[in-house]
Backbone atoms as SQL, in Angstrom:
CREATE TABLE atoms (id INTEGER PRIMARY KEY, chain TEXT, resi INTEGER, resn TEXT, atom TEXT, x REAL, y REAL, z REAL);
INSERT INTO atoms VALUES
  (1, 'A', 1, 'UNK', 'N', 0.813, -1.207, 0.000),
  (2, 'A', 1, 'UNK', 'CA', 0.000, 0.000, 0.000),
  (3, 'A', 1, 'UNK', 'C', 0.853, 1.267, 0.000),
  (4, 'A', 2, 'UNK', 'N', 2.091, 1.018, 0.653),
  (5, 'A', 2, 'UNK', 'CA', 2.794, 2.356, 0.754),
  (6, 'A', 2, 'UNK', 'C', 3.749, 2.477, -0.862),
  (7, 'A', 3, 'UNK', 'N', 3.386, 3.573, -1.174),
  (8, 'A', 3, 'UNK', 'CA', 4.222, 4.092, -2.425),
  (9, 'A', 3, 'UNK', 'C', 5.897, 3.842, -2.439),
  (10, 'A', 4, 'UNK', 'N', 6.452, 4.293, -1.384),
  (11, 'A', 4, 'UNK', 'CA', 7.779, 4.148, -1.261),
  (12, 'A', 4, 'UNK', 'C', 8.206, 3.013, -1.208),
  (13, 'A', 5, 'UNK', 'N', 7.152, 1.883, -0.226),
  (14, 'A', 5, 'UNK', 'CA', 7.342, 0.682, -0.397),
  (15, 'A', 5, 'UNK', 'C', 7.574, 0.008, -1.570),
  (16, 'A', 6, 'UNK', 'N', 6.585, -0.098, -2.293),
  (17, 'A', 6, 'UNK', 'CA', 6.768, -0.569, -3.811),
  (18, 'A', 6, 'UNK', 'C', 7.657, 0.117, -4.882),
  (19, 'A', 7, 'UNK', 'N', 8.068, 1.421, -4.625),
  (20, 'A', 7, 'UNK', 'CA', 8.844, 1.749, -5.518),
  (21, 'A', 7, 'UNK', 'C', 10.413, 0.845, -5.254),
  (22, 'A', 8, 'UNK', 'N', 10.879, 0.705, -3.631),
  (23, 'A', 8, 'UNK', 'CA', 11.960, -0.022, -3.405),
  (24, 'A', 8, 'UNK', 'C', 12.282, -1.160, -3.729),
  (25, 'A', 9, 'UNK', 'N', 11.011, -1.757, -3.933),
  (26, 'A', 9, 'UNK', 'CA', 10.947, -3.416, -4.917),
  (27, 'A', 9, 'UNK', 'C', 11.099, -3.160, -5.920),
  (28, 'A', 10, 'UNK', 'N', 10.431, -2.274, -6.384),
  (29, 'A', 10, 'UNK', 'CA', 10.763, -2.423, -8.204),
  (30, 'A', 10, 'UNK', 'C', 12.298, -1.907, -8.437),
  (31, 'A', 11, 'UNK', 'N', 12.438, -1.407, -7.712),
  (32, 'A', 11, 'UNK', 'CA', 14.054, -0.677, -7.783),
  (33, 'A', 11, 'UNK', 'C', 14.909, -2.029, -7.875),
  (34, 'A', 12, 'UNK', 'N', 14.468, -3.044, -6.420),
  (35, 'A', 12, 'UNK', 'CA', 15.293, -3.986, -6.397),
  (36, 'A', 12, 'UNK', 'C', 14.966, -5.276, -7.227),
  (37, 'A', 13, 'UNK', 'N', 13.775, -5.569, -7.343),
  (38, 'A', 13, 'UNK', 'CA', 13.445, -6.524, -8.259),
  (39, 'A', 13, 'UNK', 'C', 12.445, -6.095, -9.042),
  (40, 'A', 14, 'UNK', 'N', 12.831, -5.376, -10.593),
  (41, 'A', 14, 'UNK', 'CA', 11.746, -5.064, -11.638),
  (42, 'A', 14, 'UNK', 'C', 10.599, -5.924, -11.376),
  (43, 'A', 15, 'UNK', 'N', 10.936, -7.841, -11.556),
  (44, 'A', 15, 'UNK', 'CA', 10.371, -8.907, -11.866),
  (45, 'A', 15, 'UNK', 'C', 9.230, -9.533, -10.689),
  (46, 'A', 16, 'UNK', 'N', 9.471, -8.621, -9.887),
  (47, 'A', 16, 'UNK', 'CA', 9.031, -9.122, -8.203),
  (48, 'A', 16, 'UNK', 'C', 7.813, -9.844, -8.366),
  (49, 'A', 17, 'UNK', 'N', 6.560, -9.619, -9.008),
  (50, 'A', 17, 'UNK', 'CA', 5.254, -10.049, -9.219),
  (51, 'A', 17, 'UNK', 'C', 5.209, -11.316, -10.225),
  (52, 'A', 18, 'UNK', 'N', 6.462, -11.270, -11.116),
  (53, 'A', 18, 'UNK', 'CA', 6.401, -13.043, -11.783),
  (54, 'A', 18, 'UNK', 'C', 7.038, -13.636, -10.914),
  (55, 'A', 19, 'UNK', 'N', 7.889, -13.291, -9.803),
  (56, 'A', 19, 'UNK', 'CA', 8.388, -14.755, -8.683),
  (57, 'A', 19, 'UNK', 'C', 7.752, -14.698, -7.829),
  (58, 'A', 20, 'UNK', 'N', 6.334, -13.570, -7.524),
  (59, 'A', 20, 'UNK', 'CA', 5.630, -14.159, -5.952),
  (60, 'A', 20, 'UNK', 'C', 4.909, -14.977, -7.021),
  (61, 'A', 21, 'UNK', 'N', 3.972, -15.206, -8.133),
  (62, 'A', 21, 'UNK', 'CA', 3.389, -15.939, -9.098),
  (63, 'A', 21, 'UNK', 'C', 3.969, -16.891, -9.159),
  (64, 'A', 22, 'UNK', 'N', 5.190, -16.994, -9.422),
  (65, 'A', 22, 'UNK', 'CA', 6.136, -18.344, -8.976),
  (66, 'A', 22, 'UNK', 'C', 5.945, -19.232, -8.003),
  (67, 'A', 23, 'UNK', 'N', 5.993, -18.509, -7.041),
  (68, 'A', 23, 'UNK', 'CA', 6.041, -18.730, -5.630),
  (69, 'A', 23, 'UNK', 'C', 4.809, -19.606, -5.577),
  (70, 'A', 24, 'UNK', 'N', 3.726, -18.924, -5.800),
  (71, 'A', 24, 'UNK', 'CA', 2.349, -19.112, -5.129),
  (72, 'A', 24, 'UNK', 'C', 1.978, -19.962, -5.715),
  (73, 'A', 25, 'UNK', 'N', 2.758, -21.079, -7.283),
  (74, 'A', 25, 'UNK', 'CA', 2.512, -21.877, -8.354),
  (75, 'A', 25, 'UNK', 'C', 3.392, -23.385, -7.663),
  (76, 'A', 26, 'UNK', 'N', 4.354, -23.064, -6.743),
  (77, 'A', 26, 'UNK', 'CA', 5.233, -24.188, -6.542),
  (78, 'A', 26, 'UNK', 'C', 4.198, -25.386, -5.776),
  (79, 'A', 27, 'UNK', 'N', 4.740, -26.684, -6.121),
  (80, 'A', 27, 'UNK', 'CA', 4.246, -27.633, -5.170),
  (81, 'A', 27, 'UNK', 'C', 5.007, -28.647, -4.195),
  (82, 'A', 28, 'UNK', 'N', 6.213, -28.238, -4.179),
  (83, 'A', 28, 'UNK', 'CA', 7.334, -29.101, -3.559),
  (84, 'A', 28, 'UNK', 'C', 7.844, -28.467, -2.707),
  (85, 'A', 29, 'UNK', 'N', 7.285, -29.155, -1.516),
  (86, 'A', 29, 'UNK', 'CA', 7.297, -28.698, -0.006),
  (87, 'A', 29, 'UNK', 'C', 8.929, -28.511, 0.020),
  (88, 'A', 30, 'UNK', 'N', 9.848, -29.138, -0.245),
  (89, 'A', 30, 'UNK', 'CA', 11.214, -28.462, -0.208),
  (90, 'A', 30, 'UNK', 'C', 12.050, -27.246, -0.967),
  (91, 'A', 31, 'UNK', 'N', 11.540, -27.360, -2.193),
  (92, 'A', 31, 'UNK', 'CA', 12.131, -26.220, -2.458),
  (93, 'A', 31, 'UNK', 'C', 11.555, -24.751, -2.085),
  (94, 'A', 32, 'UNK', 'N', 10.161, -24.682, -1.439),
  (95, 'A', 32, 'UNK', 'CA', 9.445, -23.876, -1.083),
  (96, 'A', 32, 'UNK', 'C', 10.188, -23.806, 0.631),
  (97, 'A', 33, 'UNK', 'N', 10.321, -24.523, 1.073),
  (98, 'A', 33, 'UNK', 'CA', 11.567, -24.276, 2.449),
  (99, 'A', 33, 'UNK', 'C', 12.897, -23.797, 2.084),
  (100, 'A', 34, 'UNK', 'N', 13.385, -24.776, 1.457),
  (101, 'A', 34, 'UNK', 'CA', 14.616, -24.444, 0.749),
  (102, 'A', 34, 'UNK', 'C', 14.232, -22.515, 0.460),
  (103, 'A', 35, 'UNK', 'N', 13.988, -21.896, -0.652),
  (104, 'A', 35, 'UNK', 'CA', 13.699, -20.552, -1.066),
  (105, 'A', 35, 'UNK', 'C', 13.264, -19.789, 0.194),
  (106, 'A', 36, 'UNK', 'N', 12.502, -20.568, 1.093),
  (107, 'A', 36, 'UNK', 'CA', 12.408, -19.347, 2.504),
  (108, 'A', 36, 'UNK', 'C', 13.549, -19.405, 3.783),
  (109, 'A', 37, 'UNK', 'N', 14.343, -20.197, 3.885),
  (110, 'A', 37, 'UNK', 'CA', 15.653, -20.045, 4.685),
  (111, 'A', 37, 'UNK', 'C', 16.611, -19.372, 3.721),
  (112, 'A', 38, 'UNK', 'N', 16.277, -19.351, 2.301),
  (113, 'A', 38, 'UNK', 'CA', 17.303, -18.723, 1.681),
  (114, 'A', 38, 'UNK', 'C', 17.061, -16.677, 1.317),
  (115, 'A', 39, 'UNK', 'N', 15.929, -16.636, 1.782),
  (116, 'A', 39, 'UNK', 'CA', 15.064, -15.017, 2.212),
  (117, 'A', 39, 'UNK', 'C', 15.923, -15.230, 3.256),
  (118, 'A', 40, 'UNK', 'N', 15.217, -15.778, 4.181),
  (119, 'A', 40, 'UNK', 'CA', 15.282, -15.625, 5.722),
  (120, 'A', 40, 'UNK', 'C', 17.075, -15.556, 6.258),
  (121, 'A', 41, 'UNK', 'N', 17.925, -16.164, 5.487),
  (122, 'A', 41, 'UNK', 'CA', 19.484, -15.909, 5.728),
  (123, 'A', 41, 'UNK', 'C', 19.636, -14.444, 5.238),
  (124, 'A', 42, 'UNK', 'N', 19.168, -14.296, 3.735),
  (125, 'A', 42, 'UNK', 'CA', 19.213, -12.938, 3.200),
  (126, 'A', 42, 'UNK', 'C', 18.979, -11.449, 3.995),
  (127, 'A', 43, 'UNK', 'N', 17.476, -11.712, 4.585),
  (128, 'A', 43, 'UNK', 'CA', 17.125, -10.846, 5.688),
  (129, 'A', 43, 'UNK', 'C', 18.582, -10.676, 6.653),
  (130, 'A', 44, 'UNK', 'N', 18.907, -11.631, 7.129),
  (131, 'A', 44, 'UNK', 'CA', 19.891, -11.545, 8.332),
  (132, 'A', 44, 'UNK', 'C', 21.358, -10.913, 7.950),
  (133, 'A', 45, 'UNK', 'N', 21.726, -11.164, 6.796),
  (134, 'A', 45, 'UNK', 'CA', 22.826, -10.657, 6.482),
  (135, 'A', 45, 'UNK', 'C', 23.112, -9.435, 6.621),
  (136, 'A', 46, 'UNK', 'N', 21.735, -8.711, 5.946),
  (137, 'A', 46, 'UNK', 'CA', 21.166, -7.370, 5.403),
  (138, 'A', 46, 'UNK', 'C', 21.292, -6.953, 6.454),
  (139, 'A', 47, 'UNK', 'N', 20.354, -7.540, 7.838),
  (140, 'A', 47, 'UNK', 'CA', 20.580, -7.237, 9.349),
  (141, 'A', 47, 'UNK', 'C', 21.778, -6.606, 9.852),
  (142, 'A', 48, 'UNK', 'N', 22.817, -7.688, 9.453),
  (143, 'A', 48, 'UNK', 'CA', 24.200, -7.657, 10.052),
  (144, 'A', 48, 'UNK', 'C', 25.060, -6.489, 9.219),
  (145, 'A', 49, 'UNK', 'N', 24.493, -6.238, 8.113),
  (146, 'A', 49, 'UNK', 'CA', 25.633, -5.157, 7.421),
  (147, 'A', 49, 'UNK', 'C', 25.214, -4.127, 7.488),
  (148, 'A', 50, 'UNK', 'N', 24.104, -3.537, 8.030),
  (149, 'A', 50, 'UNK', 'CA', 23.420, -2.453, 8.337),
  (150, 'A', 50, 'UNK', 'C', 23.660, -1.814, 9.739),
  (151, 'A', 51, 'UNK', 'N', 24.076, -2.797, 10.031),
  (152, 'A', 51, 'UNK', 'CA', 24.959, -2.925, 11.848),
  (153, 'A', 51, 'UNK', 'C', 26.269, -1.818, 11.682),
  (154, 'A', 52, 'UNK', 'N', 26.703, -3.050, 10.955),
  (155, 'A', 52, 'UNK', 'CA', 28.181, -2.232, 10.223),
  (156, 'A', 52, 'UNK', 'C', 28.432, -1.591, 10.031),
  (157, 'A', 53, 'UNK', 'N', 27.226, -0.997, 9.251),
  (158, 'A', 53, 'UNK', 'CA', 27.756, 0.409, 8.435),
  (159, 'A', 53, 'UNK', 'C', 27.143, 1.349, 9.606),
  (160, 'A', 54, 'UNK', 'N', 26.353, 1.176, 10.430),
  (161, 'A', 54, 'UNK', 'CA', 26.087, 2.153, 11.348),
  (162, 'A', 54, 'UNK', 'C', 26.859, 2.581, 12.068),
  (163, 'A', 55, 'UNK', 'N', 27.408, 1.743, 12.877),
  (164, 'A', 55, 'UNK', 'CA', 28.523, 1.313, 13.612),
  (165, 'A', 55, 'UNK', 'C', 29.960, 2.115, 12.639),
  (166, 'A', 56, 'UNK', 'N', 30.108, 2.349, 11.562),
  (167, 'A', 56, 'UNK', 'CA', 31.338, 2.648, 10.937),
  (168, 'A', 56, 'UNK', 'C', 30.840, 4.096, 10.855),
  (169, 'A', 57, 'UNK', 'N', 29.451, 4.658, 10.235),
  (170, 'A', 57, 'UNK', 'CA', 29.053, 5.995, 10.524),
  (171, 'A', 57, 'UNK', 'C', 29.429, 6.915, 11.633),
  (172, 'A', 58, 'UNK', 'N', 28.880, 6.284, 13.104),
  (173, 'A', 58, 'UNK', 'CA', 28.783, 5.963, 14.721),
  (174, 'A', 58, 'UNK', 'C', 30.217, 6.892, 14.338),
  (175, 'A', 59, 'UNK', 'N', 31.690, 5.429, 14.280),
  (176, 'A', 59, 'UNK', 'CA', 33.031, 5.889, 14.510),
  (177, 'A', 59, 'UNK', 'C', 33.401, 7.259, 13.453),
  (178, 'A', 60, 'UNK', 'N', 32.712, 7.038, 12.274),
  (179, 'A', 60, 'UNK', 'CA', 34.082, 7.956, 11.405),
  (180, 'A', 60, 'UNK', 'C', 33.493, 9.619, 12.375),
  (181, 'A', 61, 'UNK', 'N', 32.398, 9.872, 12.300),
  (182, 'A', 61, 'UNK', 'CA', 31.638, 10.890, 12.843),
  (183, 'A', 61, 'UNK', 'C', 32.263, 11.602, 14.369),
  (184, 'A', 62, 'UNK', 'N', 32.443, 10.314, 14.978),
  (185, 'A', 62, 'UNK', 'CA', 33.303, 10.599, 16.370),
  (186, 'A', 62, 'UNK', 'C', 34.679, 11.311, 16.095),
  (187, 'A', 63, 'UNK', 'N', 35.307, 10.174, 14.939),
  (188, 'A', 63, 'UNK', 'CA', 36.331, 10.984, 15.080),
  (189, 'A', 63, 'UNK', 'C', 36.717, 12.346, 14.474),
  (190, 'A', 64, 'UNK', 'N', 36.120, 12.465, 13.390),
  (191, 'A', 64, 'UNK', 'CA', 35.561, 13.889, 12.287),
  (192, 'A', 64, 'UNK', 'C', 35.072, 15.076, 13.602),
  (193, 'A', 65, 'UNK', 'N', 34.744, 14.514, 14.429),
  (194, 'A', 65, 'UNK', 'CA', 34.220, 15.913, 15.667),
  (195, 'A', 65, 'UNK', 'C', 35.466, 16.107, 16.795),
  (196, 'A', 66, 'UNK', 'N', 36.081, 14.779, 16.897),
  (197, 'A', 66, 'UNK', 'CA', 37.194, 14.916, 17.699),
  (198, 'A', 66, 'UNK', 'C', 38.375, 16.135, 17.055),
  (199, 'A', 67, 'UNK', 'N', 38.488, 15.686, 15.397),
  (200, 'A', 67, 'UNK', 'CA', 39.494, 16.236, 14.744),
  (201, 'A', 67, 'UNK', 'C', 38.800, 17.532, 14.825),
  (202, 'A', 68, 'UNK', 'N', 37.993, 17.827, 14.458),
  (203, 'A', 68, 'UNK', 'CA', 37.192, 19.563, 14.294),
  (204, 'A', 68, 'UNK', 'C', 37.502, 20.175, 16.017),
  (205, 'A', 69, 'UNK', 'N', 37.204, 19.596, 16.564),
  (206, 'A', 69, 'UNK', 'CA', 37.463, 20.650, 18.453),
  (207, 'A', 69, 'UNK', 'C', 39.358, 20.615, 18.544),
  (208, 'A', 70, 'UNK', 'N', 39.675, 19.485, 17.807),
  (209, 'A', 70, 'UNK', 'CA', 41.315, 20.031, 17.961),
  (210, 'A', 70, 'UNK', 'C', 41.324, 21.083, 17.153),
  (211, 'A', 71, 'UNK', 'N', 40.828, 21.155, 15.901),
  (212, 'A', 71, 'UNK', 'CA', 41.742, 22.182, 15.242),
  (213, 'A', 71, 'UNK', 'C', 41.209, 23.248, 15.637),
  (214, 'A', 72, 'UNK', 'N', 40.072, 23.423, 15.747),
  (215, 'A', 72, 'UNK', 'CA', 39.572, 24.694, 16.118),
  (216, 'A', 72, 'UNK', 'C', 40.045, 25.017, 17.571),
  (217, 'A', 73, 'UNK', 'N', 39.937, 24.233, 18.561),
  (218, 'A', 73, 'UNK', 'CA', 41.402, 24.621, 20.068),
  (219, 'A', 73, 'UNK', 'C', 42.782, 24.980, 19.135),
  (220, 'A', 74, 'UNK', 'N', 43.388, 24.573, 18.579),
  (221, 'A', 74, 'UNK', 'CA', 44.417, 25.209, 17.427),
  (222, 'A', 74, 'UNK', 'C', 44.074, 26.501, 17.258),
  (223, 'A', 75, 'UNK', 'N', 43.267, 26.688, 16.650),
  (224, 'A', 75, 'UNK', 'CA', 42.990, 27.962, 15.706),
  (225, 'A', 75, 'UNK', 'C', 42.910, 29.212, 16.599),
  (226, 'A', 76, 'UNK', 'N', 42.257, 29.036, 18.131),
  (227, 'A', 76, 'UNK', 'CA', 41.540, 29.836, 19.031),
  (228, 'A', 76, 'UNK', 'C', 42.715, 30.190, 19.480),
  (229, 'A', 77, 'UNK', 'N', 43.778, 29.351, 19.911),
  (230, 'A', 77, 'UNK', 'CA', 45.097, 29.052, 20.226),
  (231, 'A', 77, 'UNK', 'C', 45.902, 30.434, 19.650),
  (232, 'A', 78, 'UNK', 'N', 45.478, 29.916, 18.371),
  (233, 'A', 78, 'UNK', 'CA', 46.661, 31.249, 17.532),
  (234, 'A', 78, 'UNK', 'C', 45.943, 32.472, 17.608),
  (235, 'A', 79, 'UNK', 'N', 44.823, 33.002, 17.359),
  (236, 'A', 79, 'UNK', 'CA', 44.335, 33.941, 17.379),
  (237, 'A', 79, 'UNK', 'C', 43.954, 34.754, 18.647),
  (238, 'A', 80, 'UNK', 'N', 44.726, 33.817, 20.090),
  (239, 'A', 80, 'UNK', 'CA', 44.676, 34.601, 21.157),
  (240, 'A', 80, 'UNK', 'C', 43.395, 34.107, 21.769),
  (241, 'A', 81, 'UNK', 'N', 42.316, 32.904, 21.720),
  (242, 'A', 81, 'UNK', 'CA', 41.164, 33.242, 22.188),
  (243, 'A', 81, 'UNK', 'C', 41.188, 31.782, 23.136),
  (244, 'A', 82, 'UNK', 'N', 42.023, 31.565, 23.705),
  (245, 'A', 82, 'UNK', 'CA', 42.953, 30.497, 24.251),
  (246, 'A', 82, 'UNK', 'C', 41.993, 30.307, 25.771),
  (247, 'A', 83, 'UNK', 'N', 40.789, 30.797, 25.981),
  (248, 'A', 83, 'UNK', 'CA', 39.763, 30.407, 27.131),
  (249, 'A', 83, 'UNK', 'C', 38.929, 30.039, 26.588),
  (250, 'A', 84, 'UNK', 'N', 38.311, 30.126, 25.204),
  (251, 'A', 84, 'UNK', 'CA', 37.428, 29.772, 25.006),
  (252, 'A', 84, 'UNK', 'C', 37.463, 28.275, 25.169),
  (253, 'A', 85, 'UNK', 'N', 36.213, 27.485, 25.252),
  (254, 'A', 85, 'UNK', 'CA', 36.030, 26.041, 25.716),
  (255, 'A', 85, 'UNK', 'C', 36.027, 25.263, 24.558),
  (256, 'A', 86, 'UNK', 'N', 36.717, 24.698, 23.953),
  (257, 'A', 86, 'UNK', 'CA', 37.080, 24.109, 22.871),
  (258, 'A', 86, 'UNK', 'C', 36.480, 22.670, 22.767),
  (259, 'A', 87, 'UNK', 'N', 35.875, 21.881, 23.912),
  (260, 'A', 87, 'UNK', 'CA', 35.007, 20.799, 23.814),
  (261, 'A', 87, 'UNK', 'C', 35.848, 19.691, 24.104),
  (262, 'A', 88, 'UNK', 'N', 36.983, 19.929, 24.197),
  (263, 'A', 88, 'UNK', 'CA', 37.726, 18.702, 24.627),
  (264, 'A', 88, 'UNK', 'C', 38.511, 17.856, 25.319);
């Protein structure tokens, strides 16, 4: 129902509506398990690298603010303003 929703499928799978048709056509209780642990690992991966990259956002960001209050304690430094509270 949601617009954004479906636009992200078609983004990721043009074909999405001939493999749920697929799907909904199969009769072999294994490969129909088989194809949903193989979602269901997919999901988890996706899980785990979304972790990652947060987590790598999280750090570079920390240190990008660490480096900005040094230089700017630097800068305040040279220009005499050597009370101001530099954050760090």
């Amino acid at each position: 129902d949601d617009p954004r929703k479906l636009a992200a499928i078609e983004r990721m799978c043009p074909n999405w509506k001939e493999n749920i048709q697929l799907a909904q056509v199969q009769t072999d209780p294994d490969d129909l398990n088989n194809a949903l642990q193989n979602v269901q690992k997919a999901k988890t991966d996706l899980e785990n690298m979304k972790e990652k990259i947060l987590q790598a956002f999280f750090d570079r960001h920390q240190t990008l603010k660490l480096y900005e209050k040094s230089l700017q304690s630097s800068i305040n430094r040279l220009s005499g303003n050597e009370n101001e509270d530099d954050g760090l």
